[in-house]
Structures are given as C-alpha cells and as structure tokens.
LOROMI-694656 format. One record per residue (C-alpha): residue in one letter; x, y, z. Coordinates in nm, 2 decimals, always signed. Example, Ala and Ser with C-alpha at 12.3 -4.5 7.8 and 13.67 -1.06 7.14 Angstrom:
# LOROMI-694656
+-------+--------+--------+--------+
| kolnu |      u |      v |      w |
+-------+--------+--------+--------+
|     a |  +1.23 |  -0.45 |  +0.78 |
|     s |  +1.37 |  -0.11 |  +0.71 |
+-------+--------+--------+--------+
This chain:
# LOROMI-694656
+-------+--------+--------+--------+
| kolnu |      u |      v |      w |
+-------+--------+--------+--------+
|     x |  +1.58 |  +2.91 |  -2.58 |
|     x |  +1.44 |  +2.80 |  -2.24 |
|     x |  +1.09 |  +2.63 |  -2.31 |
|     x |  +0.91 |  +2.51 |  -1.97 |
|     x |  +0.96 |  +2.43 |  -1.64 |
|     x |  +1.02 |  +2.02 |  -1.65 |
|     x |  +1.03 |  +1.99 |  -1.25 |
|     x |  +1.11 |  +2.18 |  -0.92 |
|     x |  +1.20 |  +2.09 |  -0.61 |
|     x |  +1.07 |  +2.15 |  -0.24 |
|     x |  +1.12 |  +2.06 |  +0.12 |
|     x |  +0.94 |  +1.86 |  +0.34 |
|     x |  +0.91 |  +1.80 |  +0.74 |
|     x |  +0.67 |  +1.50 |  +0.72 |
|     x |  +0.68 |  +1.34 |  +0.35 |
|     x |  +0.39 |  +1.12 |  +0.43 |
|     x |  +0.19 |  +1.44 |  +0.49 |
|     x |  +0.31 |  +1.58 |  +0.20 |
|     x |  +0.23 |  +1.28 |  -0.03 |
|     x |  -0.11 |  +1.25 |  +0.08 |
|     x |  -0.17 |  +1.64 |  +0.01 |
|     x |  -0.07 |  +1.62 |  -0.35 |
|     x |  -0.22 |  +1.28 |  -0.42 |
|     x |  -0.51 |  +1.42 |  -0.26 |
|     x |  -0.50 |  +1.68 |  -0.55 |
|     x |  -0.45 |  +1.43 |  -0.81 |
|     x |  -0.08 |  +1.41 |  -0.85 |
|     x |  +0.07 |  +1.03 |  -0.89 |
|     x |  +0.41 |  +0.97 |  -0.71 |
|     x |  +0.65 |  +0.77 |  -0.75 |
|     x |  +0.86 |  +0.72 |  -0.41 |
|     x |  +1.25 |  +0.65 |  -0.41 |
|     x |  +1.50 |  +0.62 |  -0.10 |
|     x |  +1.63 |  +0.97 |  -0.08 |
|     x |  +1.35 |  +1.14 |  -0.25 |
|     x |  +0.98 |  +1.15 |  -0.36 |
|     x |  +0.86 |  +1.25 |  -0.71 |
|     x |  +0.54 |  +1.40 |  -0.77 |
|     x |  +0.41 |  +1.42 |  -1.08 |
|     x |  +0.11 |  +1.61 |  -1.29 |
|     x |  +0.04 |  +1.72 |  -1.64 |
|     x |  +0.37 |  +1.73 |  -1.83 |
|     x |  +0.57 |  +1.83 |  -1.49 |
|     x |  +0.71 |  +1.67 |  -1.14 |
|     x |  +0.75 |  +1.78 |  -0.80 |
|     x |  +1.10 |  +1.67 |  -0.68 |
|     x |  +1.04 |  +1.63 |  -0.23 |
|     x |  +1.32 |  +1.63 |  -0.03 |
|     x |  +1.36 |  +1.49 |  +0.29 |
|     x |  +1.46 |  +1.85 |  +0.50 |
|     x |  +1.82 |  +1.82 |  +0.62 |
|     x |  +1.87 |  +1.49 |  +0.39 |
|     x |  +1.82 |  +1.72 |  +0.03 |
|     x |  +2.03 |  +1.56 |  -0.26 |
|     x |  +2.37 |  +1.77 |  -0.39 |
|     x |  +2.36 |  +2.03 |  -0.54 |
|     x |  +2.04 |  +2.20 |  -0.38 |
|     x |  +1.99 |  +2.55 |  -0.31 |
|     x |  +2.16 |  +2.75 |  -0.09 |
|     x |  +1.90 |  +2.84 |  +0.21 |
|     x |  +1.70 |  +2.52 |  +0.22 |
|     x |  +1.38 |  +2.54 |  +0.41 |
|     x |  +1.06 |  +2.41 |  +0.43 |
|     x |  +0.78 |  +2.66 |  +0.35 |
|     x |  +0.96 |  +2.85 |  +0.11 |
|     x |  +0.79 |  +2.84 |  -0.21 |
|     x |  +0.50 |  +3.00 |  -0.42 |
|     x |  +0.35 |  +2.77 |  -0.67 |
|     x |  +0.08 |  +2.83 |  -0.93 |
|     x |  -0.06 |  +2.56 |  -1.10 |
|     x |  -0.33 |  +2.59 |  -1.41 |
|     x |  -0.63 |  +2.40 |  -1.38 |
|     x |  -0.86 |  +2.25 |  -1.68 |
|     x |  -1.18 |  +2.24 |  -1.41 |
|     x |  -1.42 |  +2.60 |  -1.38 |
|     x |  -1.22 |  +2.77 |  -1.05 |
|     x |  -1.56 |  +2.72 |  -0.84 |
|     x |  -1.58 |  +2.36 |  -0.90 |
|     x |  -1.24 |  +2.29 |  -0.81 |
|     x |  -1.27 |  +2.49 |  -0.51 |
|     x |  -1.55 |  +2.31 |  -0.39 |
|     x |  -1.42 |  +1.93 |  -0.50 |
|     x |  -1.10 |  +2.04 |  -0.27 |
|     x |  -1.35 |  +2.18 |  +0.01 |
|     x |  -1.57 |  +1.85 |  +0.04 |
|     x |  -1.19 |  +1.67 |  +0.07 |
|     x |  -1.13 |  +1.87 |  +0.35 |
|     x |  -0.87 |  +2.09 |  +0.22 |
|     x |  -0.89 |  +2.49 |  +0.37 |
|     x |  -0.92 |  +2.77 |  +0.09 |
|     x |  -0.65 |  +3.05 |  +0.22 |
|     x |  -0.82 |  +3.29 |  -0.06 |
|     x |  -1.05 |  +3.28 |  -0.37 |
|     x |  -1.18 |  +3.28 |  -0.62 |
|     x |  -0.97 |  +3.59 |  -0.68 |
|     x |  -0.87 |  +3.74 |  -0.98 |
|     x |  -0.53 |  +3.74 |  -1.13 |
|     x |  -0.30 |  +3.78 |  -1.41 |
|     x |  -0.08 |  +3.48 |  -1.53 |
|     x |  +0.16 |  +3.42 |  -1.82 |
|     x |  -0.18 |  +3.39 |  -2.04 |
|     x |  -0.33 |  +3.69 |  -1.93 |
|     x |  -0.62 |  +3.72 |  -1.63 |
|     x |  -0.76 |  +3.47 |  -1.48 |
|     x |  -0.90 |  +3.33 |  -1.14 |
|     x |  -0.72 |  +3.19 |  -0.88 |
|     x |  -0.74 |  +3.00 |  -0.53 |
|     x |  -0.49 |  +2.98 |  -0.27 |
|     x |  -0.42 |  +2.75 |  -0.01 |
|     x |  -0.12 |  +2.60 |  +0.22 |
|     x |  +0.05 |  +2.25 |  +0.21 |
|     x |  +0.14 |  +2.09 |  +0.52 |
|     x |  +0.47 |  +2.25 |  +0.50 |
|     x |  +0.34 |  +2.63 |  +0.44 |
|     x |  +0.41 |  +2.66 |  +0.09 |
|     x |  +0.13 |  +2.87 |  -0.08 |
|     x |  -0.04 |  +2.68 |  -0.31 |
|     x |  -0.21 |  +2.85 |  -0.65 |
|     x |  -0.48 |  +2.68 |  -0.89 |
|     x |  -0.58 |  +2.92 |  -1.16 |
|     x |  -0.84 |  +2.89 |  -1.41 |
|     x |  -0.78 |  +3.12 |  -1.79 |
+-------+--------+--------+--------+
C-alpha cells in the first residue's frame, strides 16, 4: 500500500535562486555536489542542476514543469500576507479549492523556474 509522498524532484536553471525562494518559505536545505535537498514537514525537494540531473530521471526533463501543492498550518490570509511583505508575487488567491481532505483555500504563485506553486489552508 503506497502511504505518502517521501520526496520529489525538480529542475532548476539558477539553484542559488531557487534556494533562496524555498528558504525564503521556510524550507531548510541541505546542499551536496550534484544536487540540492530541500526539505519541510515530513518531505524533501530533490533540485537538479538542468542538463547535470542524476540517473535515472525522467524522460522530458525541464525546468518549469511541475504543479505543487503544499498544506499550510497558518490562516491562508496570513500566509499570503507574511509572503507579500517578503516580496514574493501572489499569481492567484485566496481561492477556493478541493484537496485530498476536502475544500479548502488556496494561493498560487511562481518559483524562479515557473513551477506553480500551491499553499492551501483545510
């Protein structure tokens, strides 16, 4: 029986530009010489270095590829304005949606390499 996602992995153009977006958003990483790992709750981001990704990997590799929704403990509104006064653009939100748990509220917004970011709120 499959139980949780333990990590996933994306692609990135400028890792120090990616770093500081997800440290800006609270993830801790741990940096090695052919990858970054960024990690949160119970999970990690795997980054790869575009055209240096580590075997196997997927078959199209790309950078701006992925849709990523992450739940939140913080109200939606508060987060969204903590993110704002760091500077970071709100694509959409608060908006609602319907997760694994049933609805909720979301925001979106971009990382450096175009992946849309999701923080929901149940």
């Amino acid at each position: 029986m499959i139980k949780k996602i333990d990590h996933f992995v994306i692609t990135t153009s400028n890792m120090k530009k990616c770093i500081d977006f997800y440290t800006g958003l609270g993830f801790s990483v741990q940096e090695y010489e052919s990858r970054v790992e960024l990690y949160a709750g119970d999970f990690k981001i795997n980054v790869h270095y575009l055209n240096r990704e580590l075997s196997p990997h997927a078959t199209h590799v790309q950078t701006g590829s992925a849709d990523i929704c992450f739940e939140i403990d913080d109200v939606i509104e508060t987060f969204k304005q903590n993110l704002e006064s760091k500077g970071y653009t709100i694509h959409a939100g608060v908006v609602g949606r319907t997760g694994i748990k049933g609805q909720m509220n979301s925001i979106y917004l971009y990382d450096p390499d175009g992946n849309l970011i999701e923080f929901s709120q149940y």
